[in-house]
C-alpha positions in Angstrom: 51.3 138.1 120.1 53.7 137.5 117.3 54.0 133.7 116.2 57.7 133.0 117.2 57.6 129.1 116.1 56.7 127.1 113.1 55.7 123.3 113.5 57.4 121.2 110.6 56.0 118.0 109.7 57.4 115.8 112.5 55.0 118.0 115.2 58.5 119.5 116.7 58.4 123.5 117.2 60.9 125.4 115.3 62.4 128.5 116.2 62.2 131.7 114.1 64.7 133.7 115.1 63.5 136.5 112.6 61.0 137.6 116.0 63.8 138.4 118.3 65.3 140.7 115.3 68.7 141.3 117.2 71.9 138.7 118.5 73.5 140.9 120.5 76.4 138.1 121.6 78.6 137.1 118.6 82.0 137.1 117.5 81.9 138.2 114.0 85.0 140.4 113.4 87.7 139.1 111.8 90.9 138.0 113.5 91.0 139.5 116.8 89.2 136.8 119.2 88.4 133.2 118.9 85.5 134.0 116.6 85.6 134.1 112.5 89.6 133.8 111.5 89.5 136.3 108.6 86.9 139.0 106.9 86.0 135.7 104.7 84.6 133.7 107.3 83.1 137.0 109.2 80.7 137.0 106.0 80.4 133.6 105.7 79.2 133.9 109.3 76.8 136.7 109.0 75.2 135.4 105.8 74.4 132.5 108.4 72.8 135.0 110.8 70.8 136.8 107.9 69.7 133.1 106.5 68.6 132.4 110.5 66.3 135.6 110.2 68.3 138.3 112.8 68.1 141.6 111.3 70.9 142.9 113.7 74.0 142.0 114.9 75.6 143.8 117.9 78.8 141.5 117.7 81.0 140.9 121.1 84.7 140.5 120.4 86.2 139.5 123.9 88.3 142.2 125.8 90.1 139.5 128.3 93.7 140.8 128.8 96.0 137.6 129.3 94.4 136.5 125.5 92.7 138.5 123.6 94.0 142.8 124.2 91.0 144.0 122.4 90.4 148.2 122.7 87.4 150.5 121.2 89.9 151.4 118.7 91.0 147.9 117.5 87.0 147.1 117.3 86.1 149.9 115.6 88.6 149.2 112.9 87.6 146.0 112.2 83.7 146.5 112.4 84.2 149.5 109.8 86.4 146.3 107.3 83.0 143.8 108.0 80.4 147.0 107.4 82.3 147.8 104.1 82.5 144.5 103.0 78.9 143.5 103.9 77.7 146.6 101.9 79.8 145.7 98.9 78.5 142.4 99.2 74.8 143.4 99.2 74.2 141.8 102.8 71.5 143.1 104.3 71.5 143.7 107.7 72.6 146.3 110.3 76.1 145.4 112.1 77.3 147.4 115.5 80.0 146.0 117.9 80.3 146.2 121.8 82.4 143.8 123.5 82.9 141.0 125.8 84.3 142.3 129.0 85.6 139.7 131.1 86.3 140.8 134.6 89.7 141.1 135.3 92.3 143.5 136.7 92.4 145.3 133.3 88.6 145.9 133.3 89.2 147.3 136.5 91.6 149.5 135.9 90.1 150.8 133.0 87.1 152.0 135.3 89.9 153.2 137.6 90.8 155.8 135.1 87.0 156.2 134.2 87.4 155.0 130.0 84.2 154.5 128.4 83.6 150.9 127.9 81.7 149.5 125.0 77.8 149.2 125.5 75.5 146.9 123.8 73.0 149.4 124.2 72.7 152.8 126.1 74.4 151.6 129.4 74.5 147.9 129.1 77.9 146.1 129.2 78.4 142.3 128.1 80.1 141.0 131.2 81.7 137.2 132.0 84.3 135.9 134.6 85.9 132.7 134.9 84.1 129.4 134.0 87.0 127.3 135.7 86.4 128.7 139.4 85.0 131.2 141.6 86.3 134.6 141.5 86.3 136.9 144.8 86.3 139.8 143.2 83.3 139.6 140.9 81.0 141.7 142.5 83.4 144.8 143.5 83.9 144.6 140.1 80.3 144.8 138.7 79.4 147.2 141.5 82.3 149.7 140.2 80.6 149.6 136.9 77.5 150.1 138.4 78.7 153.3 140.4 79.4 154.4 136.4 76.4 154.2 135.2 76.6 151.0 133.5 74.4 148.0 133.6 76.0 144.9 133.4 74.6 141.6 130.9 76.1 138.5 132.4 76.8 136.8 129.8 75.9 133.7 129.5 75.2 132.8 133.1 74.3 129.2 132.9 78.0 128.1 131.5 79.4 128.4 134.9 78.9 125.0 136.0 80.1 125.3 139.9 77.2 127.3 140.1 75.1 124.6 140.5 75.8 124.2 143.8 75.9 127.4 144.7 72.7 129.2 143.2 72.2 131.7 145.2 74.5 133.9 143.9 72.8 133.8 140.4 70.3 135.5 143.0 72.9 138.0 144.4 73.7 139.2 141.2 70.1 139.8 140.1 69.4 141.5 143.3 72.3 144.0 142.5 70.7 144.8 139.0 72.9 142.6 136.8 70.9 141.3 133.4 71.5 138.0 132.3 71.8 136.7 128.6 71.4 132.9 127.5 73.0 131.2 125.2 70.5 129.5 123.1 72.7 126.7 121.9 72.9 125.7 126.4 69.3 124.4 126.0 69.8 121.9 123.4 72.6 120.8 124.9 75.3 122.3 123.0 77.9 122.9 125.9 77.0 119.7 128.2 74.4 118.2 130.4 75.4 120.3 133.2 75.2 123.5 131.5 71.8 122.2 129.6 70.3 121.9 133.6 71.3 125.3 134.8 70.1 126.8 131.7 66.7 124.7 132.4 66.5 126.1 136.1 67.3 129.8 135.3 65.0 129.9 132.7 62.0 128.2 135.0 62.8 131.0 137.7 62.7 133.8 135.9 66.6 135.1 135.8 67.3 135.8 132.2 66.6 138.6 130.3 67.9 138.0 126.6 69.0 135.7 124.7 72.4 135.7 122.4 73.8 133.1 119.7 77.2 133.5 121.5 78.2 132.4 117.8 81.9 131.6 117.0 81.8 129.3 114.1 79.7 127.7 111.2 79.2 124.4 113.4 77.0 126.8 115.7 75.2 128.5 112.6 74.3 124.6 111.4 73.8 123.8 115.3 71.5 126.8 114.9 69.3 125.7 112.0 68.5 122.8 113.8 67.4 124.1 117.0 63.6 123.4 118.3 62.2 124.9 120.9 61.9 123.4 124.3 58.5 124.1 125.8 59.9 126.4 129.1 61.4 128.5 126.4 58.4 129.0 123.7 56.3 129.8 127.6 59.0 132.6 128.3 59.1 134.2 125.2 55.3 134.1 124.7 55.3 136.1 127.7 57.3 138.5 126.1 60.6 139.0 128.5 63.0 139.2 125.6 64.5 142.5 125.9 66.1 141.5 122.2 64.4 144.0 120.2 64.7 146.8 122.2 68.3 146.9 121.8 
């Protein structure tokens, strides 16, 4: 078993994030979400990564149609800028770019007409709804993708803080064969107490499946640096259920 912690001086574990080798849940391209603002702060970004250890990025621009009217073509363009200017900046690491689907009319419509969508890795799509309220259409949503093909990654499942009082349908969605990815920033507390809990109680039960930096900014590369590992999550990686590396 690979050693994925060092203990510093002060007895608390730190995490090396050089043993999961891939963050697959970024927003790294420059300009086109609420991620890094130019191709400046994209590098400044992924030299943050790199310094953290990751030796891939899969980077997740949102596609969410009322904000952000991301296509493959709009990505692909902007990924080929950051590879180009990470090469000519002697960066060393391998960049790719899927993208954040939320789940929306447009996503359904573009399933309607049967356009590829963007996969983190052979079939799996990065998928989030609404963090406000309850959708109804969720699930006939993820279950079109499924009749694709696809797998949906549900991103960041523990942010959805009415949830808590209804988790069953954490378990409704992992009985249909939906993935889930944590954000690793939720355990330490980074997005509330709430958020922190449900992150706690997934994790105890089993749900997730990877885990993502969900990075937008330099405040969550420095939040990064500082993280130490909570003992439920050094017991779940130890057991080896971080699909991370596969991807």
């Amino acid at each position: 078993m690979f050693k994925l912690f060092s203990k510093p001086a002060s007895g608390k574990e730190k995490f090396d994030f050089s043993m999961l080798k891939v963050d697959m849940h970024s927003h790294l391209l420059p300009g086109i979400d609420d991620g890094a603002k130019d191709l400046e702060n994209s590098l400044e970004l992924i030299r943050g990564l790199k310094a953290l250890g990751y030796k891939k990025l899969i980077t997740t621009p949102h596609i969410l149609w009322d904000m952000y009217r991301n296509t493959p073509a709009i990505i692909a363009e902007k990924l080929e800028l950051v590879k180009e200017a990470v090469k000519n900046e002697g960066i060393d690491i391998e960049i790719e770019a899927a993208a954040e689907y939320f789940l929306d009319e447009h996503v359904q419509e573009l399933l309607h007409k049967k356009e590829p969508l963007l996969t983190l890795s052979g079939k799996l799509v990065l998928t989030e709804f609404s963090m406000a309220y309850a959708s109804m259409n969720v699930k006939d949503i993820l279950f079109d993708m499924q009749m694709q093909g696809y797998q949906p990654v549900i991103a960041h499942p523990e942010r959805y803080a009415y949830l808590q009082r209804n988790k069953d349908f954490f378990v409704e969605l992992k009985d249909i064969g939906c993935l889930f990815q944590l954000n690793l920033l939720s355990l330490s507390g980074g997005y509330g107490r709430v958020v922190a809990e449900l992150a706690n109680y997934l994790l105890k039960n089993g749900f997730y499946d990877m885990i993502g930096t969900d990075l937008h900014h330099t405040g969550h590369v420095e939040a990064l640096k500082k993280f130490q590992t909570p003992p439920l999550l050094k017991e779940w990686l130890d057991a080896g259920k971080a699909l991370n590396s596969k991807l």
